[in-house]
HTML snippet that shows the backbone in 3Dmol.js (N, CA, C, O; Angstrom):
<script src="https://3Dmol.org/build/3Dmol-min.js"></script>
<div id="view" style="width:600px;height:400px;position:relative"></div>
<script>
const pdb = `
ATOM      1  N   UNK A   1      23.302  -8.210  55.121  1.00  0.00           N
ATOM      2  CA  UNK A   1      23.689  -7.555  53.870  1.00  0.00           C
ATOM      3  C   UNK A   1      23.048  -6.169  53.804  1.00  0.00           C
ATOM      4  O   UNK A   1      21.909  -6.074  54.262  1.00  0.00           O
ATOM      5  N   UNK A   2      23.650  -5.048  53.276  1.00  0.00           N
ATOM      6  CA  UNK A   2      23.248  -3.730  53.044  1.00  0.00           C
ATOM      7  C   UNK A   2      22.239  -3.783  52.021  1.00  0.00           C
ATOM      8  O   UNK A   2      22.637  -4.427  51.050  1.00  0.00           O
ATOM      9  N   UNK A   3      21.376  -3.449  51.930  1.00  0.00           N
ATOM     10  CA  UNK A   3      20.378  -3.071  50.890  1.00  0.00           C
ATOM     11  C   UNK A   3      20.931  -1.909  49.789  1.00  0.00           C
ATOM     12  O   UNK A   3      20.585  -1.714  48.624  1.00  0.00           O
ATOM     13  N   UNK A   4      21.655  -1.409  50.402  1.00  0.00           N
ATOM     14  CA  UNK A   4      22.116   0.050  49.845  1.00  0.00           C
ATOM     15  C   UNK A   4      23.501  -0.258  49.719  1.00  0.00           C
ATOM     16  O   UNK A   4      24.264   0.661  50.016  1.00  0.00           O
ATOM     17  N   UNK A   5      24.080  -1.495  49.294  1.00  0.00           N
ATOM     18  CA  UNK A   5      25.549  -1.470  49.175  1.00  0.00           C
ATOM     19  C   UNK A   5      25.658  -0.858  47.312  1.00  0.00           C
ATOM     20  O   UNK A   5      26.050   0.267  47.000  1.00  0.00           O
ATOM     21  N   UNK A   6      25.399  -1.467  46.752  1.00  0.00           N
ATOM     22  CA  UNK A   6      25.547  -1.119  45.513  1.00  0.00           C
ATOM     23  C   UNK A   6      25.460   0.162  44.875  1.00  0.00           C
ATOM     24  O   UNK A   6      25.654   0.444  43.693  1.00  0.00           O
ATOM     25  N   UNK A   7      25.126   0.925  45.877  1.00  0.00           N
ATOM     26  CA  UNK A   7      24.530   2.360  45.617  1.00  0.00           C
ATOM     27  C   UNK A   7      25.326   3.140  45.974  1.00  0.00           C
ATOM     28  O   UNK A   7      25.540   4.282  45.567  1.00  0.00           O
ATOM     29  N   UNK A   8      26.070   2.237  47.187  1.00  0.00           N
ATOM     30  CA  UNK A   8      27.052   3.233  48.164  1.00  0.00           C
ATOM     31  C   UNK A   8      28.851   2.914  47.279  1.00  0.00           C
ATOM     32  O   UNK A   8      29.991   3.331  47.484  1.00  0.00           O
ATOM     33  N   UNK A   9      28.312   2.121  46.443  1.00  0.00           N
ATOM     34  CA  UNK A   9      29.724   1.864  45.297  1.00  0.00           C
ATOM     35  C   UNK A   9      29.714   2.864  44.211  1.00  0.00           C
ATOM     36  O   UNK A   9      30.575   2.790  43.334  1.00  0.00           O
ATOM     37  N   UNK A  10      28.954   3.652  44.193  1.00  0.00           N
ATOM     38  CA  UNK A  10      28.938   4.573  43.011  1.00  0.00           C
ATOM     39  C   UNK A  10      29.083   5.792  43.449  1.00  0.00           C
ATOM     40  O   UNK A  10      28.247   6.455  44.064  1.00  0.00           O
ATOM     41  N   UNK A  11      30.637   6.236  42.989  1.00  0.00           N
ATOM     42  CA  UNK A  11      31.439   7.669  43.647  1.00  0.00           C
ATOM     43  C   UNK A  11      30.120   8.903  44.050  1.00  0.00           C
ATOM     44  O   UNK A  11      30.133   9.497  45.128  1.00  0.00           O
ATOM     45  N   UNK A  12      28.769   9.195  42.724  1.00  0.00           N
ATOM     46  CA  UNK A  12      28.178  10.035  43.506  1.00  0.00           C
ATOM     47  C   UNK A  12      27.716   9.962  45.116  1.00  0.00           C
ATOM     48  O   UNK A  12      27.627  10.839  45.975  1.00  0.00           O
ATOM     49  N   UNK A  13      27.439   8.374  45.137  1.00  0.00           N
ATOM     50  CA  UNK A  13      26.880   8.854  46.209  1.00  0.00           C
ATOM     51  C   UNK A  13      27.800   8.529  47.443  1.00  0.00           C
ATOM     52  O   UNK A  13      28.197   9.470  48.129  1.00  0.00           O
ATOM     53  N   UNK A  14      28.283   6.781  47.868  1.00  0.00           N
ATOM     54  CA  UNK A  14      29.204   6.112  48.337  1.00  0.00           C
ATOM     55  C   UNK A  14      28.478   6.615  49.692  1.00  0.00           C
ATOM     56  O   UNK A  14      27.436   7.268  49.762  1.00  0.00           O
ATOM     57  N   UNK A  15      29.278   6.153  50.734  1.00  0.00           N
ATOM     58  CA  UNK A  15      28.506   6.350  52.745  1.00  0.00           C
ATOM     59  C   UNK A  15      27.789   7.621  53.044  1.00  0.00           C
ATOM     60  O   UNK A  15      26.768   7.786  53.711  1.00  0.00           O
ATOM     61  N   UNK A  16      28.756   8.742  52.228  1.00  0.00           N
ATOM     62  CA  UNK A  16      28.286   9.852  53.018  1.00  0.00           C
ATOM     63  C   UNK A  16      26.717  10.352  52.103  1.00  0.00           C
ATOM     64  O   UNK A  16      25.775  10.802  52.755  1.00  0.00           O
ATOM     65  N   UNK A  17      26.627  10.205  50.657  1.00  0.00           N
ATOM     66  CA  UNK A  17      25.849  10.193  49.888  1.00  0.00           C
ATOM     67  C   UNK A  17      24.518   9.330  50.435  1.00  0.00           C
ATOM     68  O   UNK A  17      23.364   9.752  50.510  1.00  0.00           O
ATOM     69  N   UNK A  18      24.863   8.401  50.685  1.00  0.00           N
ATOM     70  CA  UNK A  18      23.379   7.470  50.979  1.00  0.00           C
ATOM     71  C   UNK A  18      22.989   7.716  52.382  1.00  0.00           C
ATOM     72  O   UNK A  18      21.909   7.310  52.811  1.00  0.00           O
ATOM     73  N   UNK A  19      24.230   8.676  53.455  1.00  0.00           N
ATOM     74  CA  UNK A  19      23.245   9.260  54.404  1.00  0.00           C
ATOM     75  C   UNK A  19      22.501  10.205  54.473  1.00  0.00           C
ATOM     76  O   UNK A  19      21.637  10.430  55.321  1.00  0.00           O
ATOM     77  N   UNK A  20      22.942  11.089  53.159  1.00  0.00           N
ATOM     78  CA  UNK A  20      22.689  12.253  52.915  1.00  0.00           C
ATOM     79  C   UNK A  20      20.951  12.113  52.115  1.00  0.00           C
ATOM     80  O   UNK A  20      20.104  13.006  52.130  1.00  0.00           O
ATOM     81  N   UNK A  21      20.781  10.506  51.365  1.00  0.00           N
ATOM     82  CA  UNK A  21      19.321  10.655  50.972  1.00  0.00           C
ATOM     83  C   UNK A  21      18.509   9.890  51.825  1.00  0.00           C
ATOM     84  O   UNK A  21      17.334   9.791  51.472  1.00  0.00           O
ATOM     85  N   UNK A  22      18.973   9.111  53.255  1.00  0.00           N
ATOM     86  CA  UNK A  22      18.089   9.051  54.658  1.00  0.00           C
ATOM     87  C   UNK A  22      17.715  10.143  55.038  1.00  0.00           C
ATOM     88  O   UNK A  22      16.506  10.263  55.235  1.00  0.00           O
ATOM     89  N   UNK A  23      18.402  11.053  55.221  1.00  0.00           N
ATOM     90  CA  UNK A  23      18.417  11.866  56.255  1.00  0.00           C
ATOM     91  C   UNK A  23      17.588  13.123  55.783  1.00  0.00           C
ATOM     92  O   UNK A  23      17.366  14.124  56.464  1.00  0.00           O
ATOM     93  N   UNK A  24      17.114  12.853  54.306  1.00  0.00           N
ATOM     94  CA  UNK A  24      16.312  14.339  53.402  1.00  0.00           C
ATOM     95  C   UNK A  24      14.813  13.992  53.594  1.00  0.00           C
ATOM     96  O   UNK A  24      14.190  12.956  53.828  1.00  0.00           O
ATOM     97  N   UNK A  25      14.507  15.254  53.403  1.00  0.00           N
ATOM     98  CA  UNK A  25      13.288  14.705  53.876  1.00  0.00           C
ATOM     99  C   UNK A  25      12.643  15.257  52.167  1.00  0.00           C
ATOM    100  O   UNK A  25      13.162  16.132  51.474  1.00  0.00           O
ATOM    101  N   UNK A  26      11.490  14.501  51.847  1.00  0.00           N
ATOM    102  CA  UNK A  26      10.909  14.709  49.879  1.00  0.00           C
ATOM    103  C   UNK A  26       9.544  14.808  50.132  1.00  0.00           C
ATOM    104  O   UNK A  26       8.845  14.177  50.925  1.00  0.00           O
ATOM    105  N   UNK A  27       9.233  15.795  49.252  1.00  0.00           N
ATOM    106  CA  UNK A  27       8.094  16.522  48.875  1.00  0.00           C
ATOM    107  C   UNK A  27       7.499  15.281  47.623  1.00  0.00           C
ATOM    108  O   UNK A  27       8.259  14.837  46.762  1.00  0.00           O
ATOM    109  N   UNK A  28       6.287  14.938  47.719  1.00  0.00           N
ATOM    110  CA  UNK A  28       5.662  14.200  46.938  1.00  0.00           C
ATOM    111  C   UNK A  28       4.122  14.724  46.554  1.00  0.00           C
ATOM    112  O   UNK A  28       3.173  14.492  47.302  1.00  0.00           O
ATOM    113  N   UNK A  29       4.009  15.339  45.502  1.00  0.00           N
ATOM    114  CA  UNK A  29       2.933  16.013  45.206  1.00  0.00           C
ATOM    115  C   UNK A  29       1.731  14.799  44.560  1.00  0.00           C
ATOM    116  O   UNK A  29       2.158  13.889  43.850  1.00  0.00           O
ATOM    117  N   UNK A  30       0.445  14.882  44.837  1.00  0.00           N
ATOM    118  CA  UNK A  30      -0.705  14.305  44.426  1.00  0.00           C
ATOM    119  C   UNK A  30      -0.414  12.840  45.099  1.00  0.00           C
ATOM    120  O   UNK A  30       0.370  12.382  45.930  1.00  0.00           O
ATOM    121  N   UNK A  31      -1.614  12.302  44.175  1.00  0.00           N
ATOM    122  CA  UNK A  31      -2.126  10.441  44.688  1.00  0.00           C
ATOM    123  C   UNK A  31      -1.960   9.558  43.332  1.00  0.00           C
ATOM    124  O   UNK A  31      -1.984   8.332  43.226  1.00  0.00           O
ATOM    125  N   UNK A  32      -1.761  10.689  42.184  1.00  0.00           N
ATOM    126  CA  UNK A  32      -1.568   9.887  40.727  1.00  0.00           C
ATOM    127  C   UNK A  32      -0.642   9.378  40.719  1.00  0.00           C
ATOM    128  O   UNK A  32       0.224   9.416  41.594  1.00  0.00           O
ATOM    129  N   UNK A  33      -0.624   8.461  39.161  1.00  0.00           N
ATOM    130  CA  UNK A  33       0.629   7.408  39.118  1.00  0.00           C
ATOM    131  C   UNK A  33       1.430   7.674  38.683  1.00  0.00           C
ATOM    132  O   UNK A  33       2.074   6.696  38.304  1.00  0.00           O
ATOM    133  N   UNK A  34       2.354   9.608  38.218  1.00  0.00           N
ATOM    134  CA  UNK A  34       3.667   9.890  38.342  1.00  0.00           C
ATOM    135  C   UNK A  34       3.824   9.817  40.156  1.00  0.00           C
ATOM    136  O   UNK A  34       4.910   9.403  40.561  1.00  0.00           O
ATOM    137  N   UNK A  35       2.963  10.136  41.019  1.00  0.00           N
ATOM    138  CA  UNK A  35       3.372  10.190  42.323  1.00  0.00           C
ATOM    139  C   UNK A  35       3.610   8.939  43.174  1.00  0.00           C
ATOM    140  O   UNK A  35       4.203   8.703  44.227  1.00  0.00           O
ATOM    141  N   UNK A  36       2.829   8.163  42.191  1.00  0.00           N
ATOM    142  CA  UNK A  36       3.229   6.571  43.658  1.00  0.00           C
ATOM    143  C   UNK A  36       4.420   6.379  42.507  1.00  0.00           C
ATOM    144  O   UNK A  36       5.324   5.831  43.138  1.00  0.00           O
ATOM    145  N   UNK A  37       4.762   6.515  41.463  1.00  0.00           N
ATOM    146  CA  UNK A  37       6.522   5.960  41.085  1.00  0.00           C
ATOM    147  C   UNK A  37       7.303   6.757  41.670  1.00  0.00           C
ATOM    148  O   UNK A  37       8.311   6.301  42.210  1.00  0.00           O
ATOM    149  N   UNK A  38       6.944   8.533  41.711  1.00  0.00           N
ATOM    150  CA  UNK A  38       7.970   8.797  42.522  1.00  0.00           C
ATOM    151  C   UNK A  38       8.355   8.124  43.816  1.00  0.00           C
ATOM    152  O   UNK A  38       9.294   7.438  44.221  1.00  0.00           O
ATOM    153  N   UNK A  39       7.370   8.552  44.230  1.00  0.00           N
ATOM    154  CA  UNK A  39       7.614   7.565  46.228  1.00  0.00           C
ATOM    155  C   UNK A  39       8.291   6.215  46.399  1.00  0.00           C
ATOM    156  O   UNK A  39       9.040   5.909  47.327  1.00  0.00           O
ATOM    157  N   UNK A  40       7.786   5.158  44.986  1.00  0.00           N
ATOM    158  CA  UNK A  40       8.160   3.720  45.235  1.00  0.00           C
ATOM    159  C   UNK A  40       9.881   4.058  45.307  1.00  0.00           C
ATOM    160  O   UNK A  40      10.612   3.404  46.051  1.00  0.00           O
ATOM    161  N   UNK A  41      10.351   5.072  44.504  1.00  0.00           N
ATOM    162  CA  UNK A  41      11.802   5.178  43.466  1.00  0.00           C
ATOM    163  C   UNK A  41      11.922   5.644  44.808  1.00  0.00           C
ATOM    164  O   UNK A  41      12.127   4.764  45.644  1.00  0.00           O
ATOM    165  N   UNK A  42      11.827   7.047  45.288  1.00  0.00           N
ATOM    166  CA  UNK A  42      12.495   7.069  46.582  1.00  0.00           C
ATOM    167  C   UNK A  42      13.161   6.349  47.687  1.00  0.00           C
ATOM    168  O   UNK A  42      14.293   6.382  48.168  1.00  0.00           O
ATOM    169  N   UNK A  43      11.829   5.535  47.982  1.00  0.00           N
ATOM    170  CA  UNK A  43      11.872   4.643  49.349  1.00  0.00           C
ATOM    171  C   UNK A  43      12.408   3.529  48.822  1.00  0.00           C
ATOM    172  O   UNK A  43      12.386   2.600  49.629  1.00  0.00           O
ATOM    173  N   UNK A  44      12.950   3.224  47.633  1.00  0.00           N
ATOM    174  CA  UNK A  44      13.987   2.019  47.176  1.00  0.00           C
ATOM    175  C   UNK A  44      15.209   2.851  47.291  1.00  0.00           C
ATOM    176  O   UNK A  44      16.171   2.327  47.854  1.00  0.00           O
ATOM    177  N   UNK A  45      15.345   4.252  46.781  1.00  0.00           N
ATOM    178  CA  UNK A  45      17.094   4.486  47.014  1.00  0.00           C
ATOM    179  C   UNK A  45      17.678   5.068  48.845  1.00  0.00           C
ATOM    180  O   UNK A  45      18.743   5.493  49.292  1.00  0.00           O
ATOM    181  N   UNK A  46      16.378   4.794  49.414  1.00  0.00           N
ATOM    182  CA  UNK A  46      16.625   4.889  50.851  1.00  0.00           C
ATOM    183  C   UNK A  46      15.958   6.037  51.575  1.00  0.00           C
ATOM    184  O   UNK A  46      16.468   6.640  52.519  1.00  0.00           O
ATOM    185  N   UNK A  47      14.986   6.240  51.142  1.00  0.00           N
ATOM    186  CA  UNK A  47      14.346   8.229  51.136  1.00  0.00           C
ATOM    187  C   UNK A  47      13.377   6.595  52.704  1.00  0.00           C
ATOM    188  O   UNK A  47      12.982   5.434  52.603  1.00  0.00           O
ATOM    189  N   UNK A  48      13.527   8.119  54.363  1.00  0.00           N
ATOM    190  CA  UNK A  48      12.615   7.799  54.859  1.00  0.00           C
ATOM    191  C   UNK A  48      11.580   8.864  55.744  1.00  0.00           C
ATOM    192  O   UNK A  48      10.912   8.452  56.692  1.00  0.00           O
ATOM    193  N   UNK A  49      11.562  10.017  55.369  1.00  0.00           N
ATOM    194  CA  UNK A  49      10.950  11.109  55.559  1.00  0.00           C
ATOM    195  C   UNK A  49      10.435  11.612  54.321  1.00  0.00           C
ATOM    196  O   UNK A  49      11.123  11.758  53.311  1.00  0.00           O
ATOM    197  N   UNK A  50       9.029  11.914  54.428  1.00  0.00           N
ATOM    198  CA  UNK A  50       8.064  12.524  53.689  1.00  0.00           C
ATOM    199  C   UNK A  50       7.181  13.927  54.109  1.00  0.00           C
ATOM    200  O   UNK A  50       6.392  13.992  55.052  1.00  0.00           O
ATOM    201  N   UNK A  51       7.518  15.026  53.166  1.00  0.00           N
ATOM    202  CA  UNK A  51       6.281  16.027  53.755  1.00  0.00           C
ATOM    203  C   UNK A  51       5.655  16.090  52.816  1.00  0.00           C
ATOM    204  O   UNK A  51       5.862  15.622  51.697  1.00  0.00           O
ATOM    205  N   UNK A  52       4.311  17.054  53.457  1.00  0.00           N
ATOM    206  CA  UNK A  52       3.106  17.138  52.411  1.00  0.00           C
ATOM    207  C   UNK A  52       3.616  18.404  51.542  1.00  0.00           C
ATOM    208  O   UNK A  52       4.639  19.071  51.702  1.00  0.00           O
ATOM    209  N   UNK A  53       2.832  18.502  50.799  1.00  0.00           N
ATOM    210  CA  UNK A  53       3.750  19.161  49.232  1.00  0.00           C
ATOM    211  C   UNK A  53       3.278  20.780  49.543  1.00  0.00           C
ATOM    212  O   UNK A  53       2.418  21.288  50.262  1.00  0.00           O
ATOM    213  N   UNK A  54       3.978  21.134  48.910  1.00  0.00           N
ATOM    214  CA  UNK A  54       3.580  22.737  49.341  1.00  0.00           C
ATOM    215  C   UNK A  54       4.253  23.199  47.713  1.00  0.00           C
ATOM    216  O   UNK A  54       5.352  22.964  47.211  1.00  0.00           O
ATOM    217  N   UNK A  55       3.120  23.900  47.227  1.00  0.00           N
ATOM    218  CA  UNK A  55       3.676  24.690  45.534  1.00  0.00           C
ATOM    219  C   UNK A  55       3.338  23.528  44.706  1.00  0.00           C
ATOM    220  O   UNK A  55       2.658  22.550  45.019  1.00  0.00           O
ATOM    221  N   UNK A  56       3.940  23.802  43.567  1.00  0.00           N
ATOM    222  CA  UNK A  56       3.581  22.578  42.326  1.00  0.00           C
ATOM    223  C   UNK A  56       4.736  21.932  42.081  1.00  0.00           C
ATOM    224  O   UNK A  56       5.739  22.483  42.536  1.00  0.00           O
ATOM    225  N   UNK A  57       4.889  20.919  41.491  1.00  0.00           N
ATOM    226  CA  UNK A  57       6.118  20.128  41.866  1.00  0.00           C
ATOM    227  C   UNK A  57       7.124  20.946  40.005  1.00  0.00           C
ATOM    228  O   UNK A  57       6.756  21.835  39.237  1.00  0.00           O
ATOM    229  N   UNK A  58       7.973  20.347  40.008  1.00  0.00           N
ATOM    230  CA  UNK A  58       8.686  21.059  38.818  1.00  0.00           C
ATOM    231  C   UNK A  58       8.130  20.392  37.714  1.00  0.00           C
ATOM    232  O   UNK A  58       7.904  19.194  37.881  1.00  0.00           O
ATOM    233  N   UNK A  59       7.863  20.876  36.652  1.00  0.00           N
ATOM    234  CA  UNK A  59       7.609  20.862  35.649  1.00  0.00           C
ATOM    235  C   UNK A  59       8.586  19.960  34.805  1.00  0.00           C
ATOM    236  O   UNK A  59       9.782  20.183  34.620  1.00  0.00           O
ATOM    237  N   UNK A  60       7.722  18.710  34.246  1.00  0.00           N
ATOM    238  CA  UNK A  60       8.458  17.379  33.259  1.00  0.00           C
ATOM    239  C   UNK A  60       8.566  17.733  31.964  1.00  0.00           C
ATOM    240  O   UNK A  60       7.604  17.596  31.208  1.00  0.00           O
ATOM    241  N   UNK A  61       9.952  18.320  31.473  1.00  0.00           N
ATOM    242  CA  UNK A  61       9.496  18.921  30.031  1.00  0.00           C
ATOM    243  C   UNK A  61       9.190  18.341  28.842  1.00  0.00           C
ATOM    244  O   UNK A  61       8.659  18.743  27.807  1.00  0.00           O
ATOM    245  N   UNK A  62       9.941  16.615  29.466  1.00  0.00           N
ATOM    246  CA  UNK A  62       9.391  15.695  28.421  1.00  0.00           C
ATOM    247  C   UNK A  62       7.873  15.140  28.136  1.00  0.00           C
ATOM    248  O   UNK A  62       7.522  14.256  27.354  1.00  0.00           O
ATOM    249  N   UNK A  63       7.223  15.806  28.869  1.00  0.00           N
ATOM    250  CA  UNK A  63       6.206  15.384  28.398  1.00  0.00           C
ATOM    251  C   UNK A  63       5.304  14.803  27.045  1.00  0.00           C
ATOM    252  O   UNK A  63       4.369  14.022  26.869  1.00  0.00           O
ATOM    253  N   UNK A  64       5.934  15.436  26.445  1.00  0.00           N
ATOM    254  CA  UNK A  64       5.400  15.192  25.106  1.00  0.00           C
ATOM    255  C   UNK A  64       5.916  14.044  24.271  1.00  0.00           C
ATOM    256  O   UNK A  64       5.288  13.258  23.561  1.00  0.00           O
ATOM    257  N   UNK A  65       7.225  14.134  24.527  1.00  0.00           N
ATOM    258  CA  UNK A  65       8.052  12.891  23.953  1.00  0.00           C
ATOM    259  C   UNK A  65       7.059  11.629  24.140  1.00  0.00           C
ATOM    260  O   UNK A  65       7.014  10.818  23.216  1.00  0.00           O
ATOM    261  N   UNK A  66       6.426  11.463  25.050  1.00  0.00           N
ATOM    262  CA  UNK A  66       5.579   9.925  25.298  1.00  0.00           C
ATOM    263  C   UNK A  66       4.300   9.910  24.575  1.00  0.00           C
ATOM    264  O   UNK A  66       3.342  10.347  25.213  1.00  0.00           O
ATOM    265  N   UNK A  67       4.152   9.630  23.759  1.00  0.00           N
ATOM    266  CA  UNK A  67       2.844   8.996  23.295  1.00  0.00           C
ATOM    267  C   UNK A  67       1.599   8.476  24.066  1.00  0.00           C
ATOM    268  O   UNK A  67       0.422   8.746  23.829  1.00  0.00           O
ATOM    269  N   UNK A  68       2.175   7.559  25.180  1.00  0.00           N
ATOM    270  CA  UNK A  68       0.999   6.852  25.717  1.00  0.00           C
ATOM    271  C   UNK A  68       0.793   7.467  26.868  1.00  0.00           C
ATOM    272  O   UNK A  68       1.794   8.126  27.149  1.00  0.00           O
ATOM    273  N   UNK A  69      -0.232   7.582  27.852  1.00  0.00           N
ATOM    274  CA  UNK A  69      -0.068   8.191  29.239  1.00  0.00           C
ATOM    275  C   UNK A  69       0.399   7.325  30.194  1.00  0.00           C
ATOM    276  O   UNK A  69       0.967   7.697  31.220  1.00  0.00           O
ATOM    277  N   UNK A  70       0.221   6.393  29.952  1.00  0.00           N
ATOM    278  CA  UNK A  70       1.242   5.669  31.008  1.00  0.00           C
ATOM    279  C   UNK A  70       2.054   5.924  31.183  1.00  0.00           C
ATOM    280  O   UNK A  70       2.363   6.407  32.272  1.00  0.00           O
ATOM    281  N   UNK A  71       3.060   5.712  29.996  1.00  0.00           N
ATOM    282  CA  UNK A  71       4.403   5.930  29.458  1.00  0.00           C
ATOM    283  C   UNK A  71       4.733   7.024  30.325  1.00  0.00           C
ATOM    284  O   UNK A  71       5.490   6.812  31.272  1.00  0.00           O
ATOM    285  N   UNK A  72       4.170   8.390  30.082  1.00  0.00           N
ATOM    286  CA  UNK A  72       4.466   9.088  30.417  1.00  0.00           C
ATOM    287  C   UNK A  72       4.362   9.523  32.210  1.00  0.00           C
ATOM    288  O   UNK A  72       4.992  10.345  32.874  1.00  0.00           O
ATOM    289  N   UNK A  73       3.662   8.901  32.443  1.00  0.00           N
ATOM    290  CA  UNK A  73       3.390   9.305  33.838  1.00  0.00           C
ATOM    291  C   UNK A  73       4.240   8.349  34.675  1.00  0.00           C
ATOM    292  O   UNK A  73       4.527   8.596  35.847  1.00  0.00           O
ATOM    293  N   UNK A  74       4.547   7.481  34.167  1.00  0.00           N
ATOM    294  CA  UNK A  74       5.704   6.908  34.769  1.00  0.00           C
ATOM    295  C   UNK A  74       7.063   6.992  34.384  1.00  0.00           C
ATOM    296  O   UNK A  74       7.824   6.081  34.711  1.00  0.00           O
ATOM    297  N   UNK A  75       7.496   8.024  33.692  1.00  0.00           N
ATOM    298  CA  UNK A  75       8.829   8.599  33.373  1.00  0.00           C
ATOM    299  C   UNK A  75       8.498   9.761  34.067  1.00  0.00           C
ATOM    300  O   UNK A  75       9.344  10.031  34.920  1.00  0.00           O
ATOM    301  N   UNK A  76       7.591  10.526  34.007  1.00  0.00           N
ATOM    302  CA  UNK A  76       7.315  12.065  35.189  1.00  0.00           C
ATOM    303  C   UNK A  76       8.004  11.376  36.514  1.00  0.00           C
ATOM    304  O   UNK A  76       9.048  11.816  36.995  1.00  0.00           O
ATOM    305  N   UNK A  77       7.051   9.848  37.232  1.00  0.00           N
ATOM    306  CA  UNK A  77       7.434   9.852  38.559  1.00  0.00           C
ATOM    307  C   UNK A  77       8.785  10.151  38.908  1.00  0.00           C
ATOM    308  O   UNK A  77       9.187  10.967  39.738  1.00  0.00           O
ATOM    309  N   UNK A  78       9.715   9.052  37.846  1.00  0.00           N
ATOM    310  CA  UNK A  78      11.086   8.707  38.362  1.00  0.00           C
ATOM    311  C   UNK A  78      11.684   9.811  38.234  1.00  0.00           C
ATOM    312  O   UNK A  78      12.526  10.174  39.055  1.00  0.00           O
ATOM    313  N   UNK A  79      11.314  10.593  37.079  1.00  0.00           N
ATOM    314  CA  UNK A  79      12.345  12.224  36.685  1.00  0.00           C
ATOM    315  C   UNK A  79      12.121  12.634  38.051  1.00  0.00           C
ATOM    316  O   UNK A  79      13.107  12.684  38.786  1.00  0.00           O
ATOM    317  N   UNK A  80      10.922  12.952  38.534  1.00  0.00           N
ATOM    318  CA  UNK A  80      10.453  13.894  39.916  1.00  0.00           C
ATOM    319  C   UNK A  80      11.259  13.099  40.579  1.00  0.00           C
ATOM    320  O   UNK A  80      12.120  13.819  41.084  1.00  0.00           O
ATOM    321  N   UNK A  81      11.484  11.740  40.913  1.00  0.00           N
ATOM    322  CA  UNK A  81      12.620  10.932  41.932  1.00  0.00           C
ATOM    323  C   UNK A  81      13.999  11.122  42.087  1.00  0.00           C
ATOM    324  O   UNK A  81      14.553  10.978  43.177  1.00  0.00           O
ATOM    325  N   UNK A  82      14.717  11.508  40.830  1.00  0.00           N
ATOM    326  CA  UNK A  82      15.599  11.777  40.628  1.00  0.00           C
ATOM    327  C   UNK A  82      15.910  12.933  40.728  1.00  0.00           C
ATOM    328  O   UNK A  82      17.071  13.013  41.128  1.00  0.00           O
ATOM    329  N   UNK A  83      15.325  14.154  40.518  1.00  0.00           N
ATOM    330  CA  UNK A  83      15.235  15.088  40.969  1.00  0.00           C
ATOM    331  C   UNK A  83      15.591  15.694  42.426  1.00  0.00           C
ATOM    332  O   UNK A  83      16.281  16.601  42.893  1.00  0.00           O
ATOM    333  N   UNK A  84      15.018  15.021  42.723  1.00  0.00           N
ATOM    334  CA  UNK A  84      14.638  14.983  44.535  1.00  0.00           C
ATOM    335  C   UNK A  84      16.376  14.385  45.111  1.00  0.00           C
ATOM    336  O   UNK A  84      17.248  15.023  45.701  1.00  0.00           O
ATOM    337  N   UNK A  85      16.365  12.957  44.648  1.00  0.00           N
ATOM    338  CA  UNK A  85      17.431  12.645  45.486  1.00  0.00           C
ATOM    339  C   UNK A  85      19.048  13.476  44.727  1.00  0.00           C
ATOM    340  O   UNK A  85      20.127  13.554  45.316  1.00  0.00           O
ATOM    341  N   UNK A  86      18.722  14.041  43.195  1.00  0.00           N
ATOM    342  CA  UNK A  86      20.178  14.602  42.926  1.00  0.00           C
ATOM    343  C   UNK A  86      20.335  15.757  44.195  1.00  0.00           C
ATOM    344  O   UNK A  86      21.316  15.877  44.929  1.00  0.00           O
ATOM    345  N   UNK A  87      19.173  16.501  44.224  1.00  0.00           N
ATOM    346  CA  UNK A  87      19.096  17.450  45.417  1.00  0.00           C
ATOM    347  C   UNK A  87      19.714  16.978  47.089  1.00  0.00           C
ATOM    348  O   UNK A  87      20.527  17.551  47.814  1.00  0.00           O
ATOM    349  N   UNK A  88      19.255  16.228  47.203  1.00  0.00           N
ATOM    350  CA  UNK A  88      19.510  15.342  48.624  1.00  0.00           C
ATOM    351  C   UNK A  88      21.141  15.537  48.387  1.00  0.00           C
ATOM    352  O   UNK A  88      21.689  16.449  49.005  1.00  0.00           O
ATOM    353  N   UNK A  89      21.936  14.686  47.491  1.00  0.00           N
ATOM    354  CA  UNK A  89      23.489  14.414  47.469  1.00  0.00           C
ATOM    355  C   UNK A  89      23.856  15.888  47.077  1.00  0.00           C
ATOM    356  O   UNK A  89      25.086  15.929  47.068  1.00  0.00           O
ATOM    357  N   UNK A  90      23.499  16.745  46.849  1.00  0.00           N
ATOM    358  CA  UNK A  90      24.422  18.014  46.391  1.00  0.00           C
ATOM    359  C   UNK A  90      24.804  18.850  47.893  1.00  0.00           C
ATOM    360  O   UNK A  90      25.849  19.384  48.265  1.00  0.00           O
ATOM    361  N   UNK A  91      23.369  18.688  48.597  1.00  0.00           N
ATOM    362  CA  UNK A  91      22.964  19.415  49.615  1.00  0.00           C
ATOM    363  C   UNK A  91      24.376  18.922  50.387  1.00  0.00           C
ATOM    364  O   UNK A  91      24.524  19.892  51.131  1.00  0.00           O
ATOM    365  N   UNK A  92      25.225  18.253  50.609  1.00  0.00           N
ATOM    366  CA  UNK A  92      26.356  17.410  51.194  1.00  0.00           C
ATOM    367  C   UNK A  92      27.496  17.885  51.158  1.00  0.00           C
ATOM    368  O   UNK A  92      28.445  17.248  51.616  1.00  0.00           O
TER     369      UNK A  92
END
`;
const viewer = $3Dmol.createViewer("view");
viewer.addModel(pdb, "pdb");
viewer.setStyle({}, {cartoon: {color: "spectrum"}});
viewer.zoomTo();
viewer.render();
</script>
């Protein structure tokens, strides 16, 4: 069974899309816990190249919206995840 079938059913991305976020390689800034959600979120939608970060990563404007820091640092990761892989499928 595909791990990535369900993913590859959704017009953005479909075969050529989910080779397109193997084949990218993602910038993952720091060791904090927006950065291990980014990475986990990656390497679940199929991300298998990593470089070391170079610059500051983009700026989460929601920040504030979250109250708690958790909260928030784990809506930073996935935004930064999503980020990353909308980039990956455009690049296509």
């Amino acid at each position: 069974m595909d791990r990535y079938a369900r993913q590859r059913l959704l017009a953005a991305v479909g075969d050529p899309g989910q080779e397109r976020i193997a084949a990218a390689t993602y910038v993952v800034h720091g060791v904090a816990t927006p950065s291990e959600v980014e990475r986990s979120y990656l390497l679940r939608a199929g991300a298998e190249r990593f470089a070391p970060a170079a610059g500051e990563p983009v700026t989460f404007a929601h920040r504030a919206a979250f109250k708690h820091a958790a909260a928030r640092d784990f809506a930073e990761g996935a935004w930064q995840a999503l980020v990353q892989l909308n980039r990956a499928l455009d690049e296509g």
